[in-house]
C-alpha positions as CSV (number, residue, x, y, z in Angstrom):
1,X,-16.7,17.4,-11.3
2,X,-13.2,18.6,-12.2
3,X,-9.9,15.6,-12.4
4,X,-6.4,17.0,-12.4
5,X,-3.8,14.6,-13.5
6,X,-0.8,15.3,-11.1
7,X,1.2,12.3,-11.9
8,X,1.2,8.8,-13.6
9,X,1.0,11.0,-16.9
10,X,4.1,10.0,-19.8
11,X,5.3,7.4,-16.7
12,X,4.6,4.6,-14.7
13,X,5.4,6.3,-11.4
14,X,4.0,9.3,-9.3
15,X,0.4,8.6,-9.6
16,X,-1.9,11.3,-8.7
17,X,-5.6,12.3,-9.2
18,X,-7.3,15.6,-8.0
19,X,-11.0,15.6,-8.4
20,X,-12.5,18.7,-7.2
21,X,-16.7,18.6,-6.7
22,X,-19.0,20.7,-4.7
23,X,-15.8,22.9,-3.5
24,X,-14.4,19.2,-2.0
25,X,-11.0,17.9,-3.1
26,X,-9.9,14.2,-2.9
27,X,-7.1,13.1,-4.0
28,X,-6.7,9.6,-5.5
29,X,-3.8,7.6,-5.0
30,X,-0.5,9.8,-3.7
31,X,2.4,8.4,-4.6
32,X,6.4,8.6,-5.6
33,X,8.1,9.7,-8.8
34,X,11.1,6.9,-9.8
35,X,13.1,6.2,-12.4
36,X,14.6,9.2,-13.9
37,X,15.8,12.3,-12.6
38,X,13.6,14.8,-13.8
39,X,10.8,12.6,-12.6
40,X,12.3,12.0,-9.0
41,X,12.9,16.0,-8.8
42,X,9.2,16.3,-8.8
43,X,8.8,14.9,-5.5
44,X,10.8,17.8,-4.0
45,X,7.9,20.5,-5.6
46,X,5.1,21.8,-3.6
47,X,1.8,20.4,-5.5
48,X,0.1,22.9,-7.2
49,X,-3.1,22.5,-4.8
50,X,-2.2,23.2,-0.6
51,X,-2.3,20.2,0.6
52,X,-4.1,21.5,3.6
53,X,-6.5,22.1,1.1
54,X,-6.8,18.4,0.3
55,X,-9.8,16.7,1.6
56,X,-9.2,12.8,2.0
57,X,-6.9,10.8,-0.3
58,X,-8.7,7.0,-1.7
59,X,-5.5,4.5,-2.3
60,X,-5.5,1.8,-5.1
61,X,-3.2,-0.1,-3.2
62,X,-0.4,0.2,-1.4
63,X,3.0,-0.2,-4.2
64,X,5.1,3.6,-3.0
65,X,4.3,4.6,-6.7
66,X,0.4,5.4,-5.7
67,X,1.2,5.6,-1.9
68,X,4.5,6.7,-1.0
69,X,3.9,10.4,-1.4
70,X,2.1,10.3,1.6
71,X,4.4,10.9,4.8
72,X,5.5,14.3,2.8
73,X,1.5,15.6,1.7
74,X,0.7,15.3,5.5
75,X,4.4,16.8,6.8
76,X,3.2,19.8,4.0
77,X,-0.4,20.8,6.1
78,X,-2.8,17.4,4.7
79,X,-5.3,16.9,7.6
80,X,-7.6,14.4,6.0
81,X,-8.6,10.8,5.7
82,X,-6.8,8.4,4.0
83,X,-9.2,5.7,2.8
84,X,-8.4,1.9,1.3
85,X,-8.7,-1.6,2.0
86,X,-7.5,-3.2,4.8
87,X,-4.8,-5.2,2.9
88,X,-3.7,-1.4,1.5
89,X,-3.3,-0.3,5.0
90,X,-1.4,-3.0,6.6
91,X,0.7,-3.1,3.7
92,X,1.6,0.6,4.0
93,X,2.1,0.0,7.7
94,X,5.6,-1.7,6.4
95,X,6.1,0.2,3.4
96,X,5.6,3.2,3.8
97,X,8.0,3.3,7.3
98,X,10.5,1.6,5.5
99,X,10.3,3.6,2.6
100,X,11.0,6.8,5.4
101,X,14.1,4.5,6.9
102,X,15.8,4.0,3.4
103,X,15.4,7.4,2.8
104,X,17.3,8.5,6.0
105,X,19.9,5.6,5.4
106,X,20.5,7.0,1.6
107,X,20.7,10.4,3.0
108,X,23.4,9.2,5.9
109,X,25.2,6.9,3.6
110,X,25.7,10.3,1.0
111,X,26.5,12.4,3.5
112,X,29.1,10.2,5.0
113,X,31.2,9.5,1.4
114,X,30.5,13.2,0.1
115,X,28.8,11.6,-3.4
116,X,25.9,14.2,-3.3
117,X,25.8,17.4,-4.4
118,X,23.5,18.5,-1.3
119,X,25.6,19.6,2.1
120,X,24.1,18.2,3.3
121,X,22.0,15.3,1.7
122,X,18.2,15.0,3.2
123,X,16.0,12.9,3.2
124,X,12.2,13.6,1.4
125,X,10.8,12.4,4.6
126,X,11.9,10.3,7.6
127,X,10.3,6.8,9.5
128,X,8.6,9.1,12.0
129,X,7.1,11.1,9.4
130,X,5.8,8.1,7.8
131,X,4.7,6.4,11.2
132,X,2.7,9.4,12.2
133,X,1.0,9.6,8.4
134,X,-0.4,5.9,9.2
135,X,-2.7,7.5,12.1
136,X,-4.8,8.9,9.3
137,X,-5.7,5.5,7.8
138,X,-9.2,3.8,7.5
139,X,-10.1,0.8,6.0
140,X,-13.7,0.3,3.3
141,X,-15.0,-3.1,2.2
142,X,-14.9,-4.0,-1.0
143,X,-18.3,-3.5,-2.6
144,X,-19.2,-1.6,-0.1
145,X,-20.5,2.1,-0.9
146,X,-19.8,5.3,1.6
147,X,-19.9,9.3,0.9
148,X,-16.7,10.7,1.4
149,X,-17.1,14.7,0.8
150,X,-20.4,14.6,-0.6
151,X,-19.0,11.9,-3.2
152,X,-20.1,8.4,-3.4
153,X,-17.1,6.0,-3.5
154,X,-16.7,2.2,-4.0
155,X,-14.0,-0.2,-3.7
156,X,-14.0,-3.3,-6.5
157,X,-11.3,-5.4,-7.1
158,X,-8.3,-4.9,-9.5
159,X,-6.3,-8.2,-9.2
160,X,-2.7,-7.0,-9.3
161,X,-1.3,-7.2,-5.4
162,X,-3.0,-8.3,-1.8
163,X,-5.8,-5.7,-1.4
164,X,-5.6,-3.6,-4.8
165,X,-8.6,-2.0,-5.8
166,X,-10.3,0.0,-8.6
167,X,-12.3,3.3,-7.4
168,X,-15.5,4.2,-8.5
169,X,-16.5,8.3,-7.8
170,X,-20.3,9.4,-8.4
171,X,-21.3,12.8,-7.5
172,X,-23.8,15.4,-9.5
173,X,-25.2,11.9,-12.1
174,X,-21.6,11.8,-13.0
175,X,-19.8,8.6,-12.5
176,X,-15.6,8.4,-12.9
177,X,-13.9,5.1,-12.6
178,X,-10.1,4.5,-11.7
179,X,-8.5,1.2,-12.2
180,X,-5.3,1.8,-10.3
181,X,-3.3,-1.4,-11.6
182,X,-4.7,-4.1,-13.4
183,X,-4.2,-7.4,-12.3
184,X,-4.5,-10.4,-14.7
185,X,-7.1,-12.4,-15.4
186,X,-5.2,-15.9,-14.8
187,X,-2.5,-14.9,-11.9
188,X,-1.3,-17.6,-10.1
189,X,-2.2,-15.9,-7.0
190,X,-4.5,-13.3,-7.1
191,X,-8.2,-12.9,-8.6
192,X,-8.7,-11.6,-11.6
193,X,-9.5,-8.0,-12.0
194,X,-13.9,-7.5,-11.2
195,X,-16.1,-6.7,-14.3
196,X,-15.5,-3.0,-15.2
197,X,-18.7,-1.2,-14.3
198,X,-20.8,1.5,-16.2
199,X,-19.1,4.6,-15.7
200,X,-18.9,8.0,-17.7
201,X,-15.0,8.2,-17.4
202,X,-12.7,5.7,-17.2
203,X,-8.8,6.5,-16.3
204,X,-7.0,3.7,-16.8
205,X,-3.1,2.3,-16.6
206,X,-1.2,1.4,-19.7
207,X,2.4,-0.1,-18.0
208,X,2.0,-2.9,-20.9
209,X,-0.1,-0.9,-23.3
210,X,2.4,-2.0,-26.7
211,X,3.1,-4.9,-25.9
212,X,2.2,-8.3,-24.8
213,X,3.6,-10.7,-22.4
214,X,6.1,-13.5,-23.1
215,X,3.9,-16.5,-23.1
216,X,6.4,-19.3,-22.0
217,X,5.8,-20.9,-19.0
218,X,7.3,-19.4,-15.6
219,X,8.2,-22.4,-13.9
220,X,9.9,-23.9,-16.6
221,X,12.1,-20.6,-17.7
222,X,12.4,-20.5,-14.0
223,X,14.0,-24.2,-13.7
224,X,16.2,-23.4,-16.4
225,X,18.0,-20.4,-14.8
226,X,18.6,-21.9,-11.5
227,X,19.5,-25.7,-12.6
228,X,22.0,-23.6,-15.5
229,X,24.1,-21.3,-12.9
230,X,24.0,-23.5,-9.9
231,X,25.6,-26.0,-12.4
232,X,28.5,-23.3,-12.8
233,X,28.4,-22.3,-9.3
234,X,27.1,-19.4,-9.3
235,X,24.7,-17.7,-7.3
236,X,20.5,-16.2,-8.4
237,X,19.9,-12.3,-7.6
238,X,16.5,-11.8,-7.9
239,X,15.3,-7.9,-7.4
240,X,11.8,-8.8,-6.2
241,X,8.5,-6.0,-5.5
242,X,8.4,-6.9,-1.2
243,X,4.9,-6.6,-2.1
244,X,2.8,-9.8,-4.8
245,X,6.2,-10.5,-6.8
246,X,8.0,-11.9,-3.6
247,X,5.3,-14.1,-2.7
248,X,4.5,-15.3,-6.1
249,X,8.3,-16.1,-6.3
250,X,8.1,-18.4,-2.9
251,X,5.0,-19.8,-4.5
252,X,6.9,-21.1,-7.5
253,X,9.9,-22.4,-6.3
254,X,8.1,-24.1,-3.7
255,X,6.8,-26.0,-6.3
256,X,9.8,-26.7,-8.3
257,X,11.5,-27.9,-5.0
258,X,8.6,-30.7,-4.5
259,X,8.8,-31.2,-8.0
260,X,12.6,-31.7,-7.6
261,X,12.8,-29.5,-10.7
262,X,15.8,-27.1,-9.4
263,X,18.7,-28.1,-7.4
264,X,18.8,-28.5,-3.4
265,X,20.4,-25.2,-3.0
266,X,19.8,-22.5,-0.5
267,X,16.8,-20.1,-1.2
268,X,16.6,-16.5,1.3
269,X,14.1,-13.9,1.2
270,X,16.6,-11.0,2.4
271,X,13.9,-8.0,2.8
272,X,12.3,-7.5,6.1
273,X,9.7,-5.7,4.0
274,X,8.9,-8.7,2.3
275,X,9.1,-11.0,5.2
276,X,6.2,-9.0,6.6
277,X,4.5,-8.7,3.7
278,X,4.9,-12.5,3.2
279,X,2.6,-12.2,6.8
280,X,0.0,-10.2,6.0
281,X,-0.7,-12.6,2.8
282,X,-1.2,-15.2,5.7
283,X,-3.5,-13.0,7.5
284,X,-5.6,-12.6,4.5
285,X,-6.6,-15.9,2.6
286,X,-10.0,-14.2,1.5
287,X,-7.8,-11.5,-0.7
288,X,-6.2,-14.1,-3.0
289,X,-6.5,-17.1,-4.4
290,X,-4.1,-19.5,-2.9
291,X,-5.3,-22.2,0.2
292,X,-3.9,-22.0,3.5
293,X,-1.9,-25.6,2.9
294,X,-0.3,-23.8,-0.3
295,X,0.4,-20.9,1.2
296,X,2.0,-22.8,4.7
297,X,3.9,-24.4,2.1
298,X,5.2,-21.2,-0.3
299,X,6.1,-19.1,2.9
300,X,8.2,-22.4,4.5
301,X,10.6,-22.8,1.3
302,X,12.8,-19.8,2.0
303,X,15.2,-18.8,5.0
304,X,14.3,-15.2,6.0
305,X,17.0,-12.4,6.6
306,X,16.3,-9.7,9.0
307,X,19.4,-8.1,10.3
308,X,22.0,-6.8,8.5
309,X,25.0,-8.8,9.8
310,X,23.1,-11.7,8.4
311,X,22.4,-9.9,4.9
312,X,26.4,-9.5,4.8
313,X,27.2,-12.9,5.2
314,X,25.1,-13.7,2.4
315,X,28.0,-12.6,0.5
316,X,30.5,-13.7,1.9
317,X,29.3,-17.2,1.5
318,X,30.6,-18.8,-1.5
319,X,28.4,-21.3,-2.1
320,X,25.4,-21.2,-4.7
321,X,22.1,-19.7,-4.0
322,X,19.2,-18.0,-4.4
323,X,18.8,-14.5,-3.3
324,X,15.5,-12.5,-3.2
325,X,15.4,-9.2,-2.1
326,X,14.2,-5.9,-2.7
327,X,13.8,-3.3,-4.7
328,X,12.1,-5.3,-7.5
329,X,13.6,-2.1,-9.7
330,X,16.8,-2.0,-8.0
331,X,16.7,1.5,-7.6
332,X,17.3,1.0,-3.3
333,X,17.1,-1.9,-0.4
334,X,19.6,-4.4,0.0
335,X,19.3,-5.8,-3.1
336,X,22.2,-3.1,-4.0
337,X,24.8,-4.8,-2.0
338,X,24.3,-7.9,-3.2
339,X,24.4,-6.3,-6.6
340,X,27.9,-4.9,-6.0
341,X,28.9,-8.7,-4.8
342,X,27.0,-10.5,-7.5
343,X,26.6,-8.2,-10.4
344,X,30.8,-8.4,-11.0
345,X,30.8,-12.3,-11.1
346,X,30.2,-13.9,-15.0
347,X,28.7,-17.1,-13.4
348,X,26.2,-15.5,-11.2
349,X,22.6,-14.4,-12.0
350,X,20.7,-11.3,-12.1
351,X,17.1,-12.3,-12.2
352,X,14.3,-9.3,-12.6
353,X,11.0,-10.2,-12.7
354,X,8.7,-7.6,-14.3
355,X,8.3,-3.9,-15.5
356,X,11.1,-1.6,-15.1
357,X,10.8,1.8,-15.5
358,X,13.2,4.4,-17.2
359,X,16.1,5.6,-15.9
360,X,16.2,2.8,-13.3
361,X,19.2,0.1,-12.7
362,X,16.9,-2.4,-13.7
363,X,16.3,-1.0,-17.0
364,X,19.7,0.0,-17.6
365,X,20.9,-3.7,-16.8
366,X,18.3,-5.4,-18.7
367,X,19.2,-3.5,-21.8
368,X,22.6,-4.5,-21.7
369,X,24.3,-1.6,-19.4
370,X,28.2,-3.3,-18.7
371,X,28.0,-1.2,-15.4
372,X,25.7,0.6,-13.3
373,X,26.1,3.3,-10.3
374,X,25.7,2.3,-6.8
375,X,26.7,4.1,-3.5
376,X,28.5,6.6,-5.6
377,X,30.8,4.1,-7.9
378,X,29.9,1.9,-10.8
379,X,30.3,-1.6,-10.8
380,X,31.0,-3.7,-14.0
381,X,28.1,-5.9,-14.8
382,X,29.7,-9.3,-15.9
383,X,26.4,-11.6,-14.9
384,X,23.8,-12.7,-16.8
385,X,20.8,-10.5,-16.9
386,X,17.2,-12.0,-18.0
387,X,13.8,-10.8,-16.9
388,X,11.0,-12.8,-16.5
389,X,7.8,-10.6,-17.7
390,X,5.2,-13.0,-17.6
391,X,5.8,-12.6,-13.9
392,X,4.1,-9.2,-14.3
393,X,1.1,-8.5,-11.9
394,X,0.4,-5.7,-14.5
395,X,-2.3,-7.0,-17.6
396,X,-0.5,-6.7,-20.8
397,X,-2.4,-5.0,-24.0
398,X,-4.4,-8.0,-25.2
399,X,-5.4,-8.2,-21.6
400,X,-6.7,-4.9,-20.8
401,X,-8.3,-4.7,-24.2
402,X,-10.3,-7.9,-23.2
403,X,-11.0,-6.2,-19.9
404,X,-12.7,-3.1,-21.6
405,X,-14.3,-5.2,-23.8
406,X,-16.5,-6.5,-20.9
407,X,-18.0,-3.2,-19.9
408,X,-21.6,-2.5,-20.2
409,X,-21.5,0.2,-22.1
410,X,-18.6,2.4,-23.3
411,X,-17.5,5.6,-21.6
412,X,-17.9,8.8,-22.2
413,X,-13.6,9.7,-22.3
414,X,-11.3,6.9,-21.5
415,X,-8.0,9.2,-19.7
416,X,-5.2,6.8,-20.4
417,X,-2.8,7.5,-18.2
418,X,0.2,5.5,-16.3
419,X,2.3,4.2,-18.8
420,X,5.9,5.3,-20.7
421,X,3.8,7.9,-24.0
422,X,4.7,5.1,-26.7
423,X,2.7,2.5,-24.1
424,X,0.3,4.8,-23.4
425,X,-0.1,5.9,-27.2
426,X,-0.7,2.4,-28.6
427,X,-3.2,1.8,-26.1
428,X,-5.1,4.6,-27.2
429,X,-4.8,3.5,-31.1
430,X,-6.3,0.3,-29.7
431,X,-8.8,1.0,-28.1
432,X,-10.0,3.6,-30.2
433,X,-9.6,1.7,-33.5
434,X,-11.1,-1.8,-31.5
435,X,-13.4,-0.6,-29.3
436,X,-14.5,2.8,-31.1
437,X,-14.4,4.2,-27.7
438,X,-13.4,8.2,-27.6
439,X,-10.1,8.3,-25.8
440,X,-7.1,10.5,-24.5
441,X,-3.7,10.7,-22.9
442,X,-3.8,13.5,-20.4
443,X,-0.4,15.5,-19.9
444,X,1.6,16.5,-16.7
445,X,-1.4,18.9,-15.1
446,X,-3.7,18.8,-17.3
447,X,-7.3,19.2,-15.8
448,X,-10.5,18.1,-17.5
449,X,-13.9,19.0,-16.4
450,X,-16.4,15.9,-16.2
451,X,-19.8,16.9,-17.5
């Protein structure tokens, strides 16, 4: 068995695994480069494998970083199966389109006010290229095991969003476990991450691999920020993930609202993405951990903005509010006009809620950027800025350190992989130093044969 790391390597984005065995390819996860522009560039190269070549492609879940590669690998010649949960797929069913739409509005919107260098702009892929990508989806059980090209695969739970999964491969008496994303082990919503199982190899994420979360408590830090600028009339932009952050957000404020812990001001969920998302969370109760009555409840506190003409008035509207829309890394989505409303005003609020990769607005804002380029102009940052990490559906160090610690036995080569290198490097200190486990951080197409 051969793994080929063809993303997720020095970043948190892009994630890609070729294994090869018995002259059979799978892919694992498939998704987007973000962030910087040497990383988003490497969405526009041909793969070093055919992808007609490619045999099926196993999803950890359904975020565009480990899925949203996928309309373009199929456009390119990919023929296969694309195997996950059944959360995973109906997820992608809304992001993945969506993703294809925004790219074909970015591409429209730079053609029509000449602010690309590319006559014209295009997109990576279109709706229809995503919509016709979805006909090769199949859902697995949890637990359950099947033999996709001659390799034994198995779905366990990784906590982290609706339907995420770690992926166990065995083929040949080896044995390769992928934990996608790693949830944590007290969420408010979701279950924590499943015992990790005796493998030989384990590849596994480091997004919080130096550091630990901020242990205050969300709903309090929450109240805070919402009682202090509706008491100056301003106005709470929160750049929310459509998929697990958005829902955990309505969850919370629902129950500041009965608590009357914030004020009775006006709350909207202005992603359609999310709103559906919000849906399939309903359509699932056995996936997470909160009851029907909770989540009837969560999903009833918000207004929900679908068209665009209502998204506009949100700004126009001067009254305080609450605003949660997507990207969660600002990087697209409406969440960019209301930035270039909201950002501009000192009294208003600009409220991220977990990781944010390099070279994205989020990261720029949250380390103190006084503007940020949007539609081809900047615009002056005079808001307040705060992110709320312990809203992270990522584990932080301490957590995934306990979470190895409950394996049966160690691995043969921990791969530690999806992560910024200084995240990625202390995690490897760790776990060699704590665990005495034998461990590695792959590069950028590196291959490593698993004996």
């Amino acid at each position: 068995m051969k793994i080929t790391f063809l993303g997720a390597v020095g970043t948190v984005t892009g994630s890609k695994y070729l294994v090869e065995h018995g002259g059979k390819r799978i892919l694992v996860d498939c998704g987007l480069f973000q962030g910087f522009k040497q990383l988003r560039l490497r969405n526009w190269s041909r793969l070093p494998v055919e992808p007609s070549q490619i045999d099926a492609v196993l999803l950890t879940h359904a975020h565009l970083d480990h899925s949203g590669y996928l309309p373009l690998l199929m456009k390119q010649g990919f023929a296969g199966p694309i195997i996950c949960t059944d959360a995973t797929w109906k997820l992608c069913e809304i992001l993945l389109p969506d993703s294809g739409h925004l790219q074909e509005q970015d591409a429209e919107f730079a053609n029509r006010y000449h602010f690309s260098k590319h006559k014209p702009a295009l997109p990576l892929y279109t709706q229809d290229d995503a919509v016709a990508c979805l006909r090769r989806f199949r859902s697995i059980d949890f637990h359950k095991s099947e033999t996709i090209c001659g390799i034994e695969a198995r779905f366990l739970r990784a906590g982290h969003i609706l339907g995420a999964a770690m992926i166990e491969l065995k083929a040949g008496g080896t044995t390769i476990v992928f934990s996608g994303d790693v949830g944590r082990p007290n969420d408010v919503s979701m279950f924590p991450p499943e015992i990790l199982p005796q493998t030989n190899y384990l590849v596994v994420e480091s997004t919080y691999g130096n550091r630990a979360h901020d242990n205050h408590n969300a709903l309090e830090v929450l109240a805070d920020a919402i009682s202090r600028v509706a008491g100056r009339g301003g106005s709470v932009i929160i750049p929310a993930f459509t998929v697990g952050r958005t829902q955990t957000l309505l969850l919370h404020l629902a129950r500041l609202k009965s608590e009357k812990r914030i004020p009775e001001l006006p709350i909207f969920v202005d992603s359609p993405m999310a709103i559906d998302a919000t849906d399939i969370y309903s359509a699932h109760p056995a996936d997470h951990k909160m009851s029907r009555q909770e989540t009837r409840e969560a999903f009833a506190v918000a207004q929900y903005v679908r068209t665009p003409e209502e998204s506009k008035s949100l700004d126009s509207a001067v009254m305080p509010k609450v605003i949660i829309s997507a990207s969660g890394m600002a990087t697209g989505g409406r969440v960019l006009h209301h930035l270039k409303t909201y950002a501009p005003d000192h009294r208003s609020l600009i409220l991220f809620t977990g990781f944010q990769a390099g070279g994205t607005r989020g990261a720029a804002m949250i380390a103190g950027a006084e503007s940020v380029k949007i539609h081809g102009a900047y615009i002056p940052v005079r808001a307040e800025v705060q992110n709320l990490e312990m809203l992270s559906a990522h584990a932080d160090a301490n957590e995934i350190i306990a979470w190895l610690r409950g394996a049966p036995k160690p691995p043969r080569m921990t791969f530690i992989t999806h992560g910024e290198p200084a995240a990625s490097d202390a995690l490897r200190l760790r776990i060699a130093q704590e665990l005495g486990w034998s461990c590695t951080v792959p590069e950028y197409r590196e291959q490593a044969e698993l004996e």
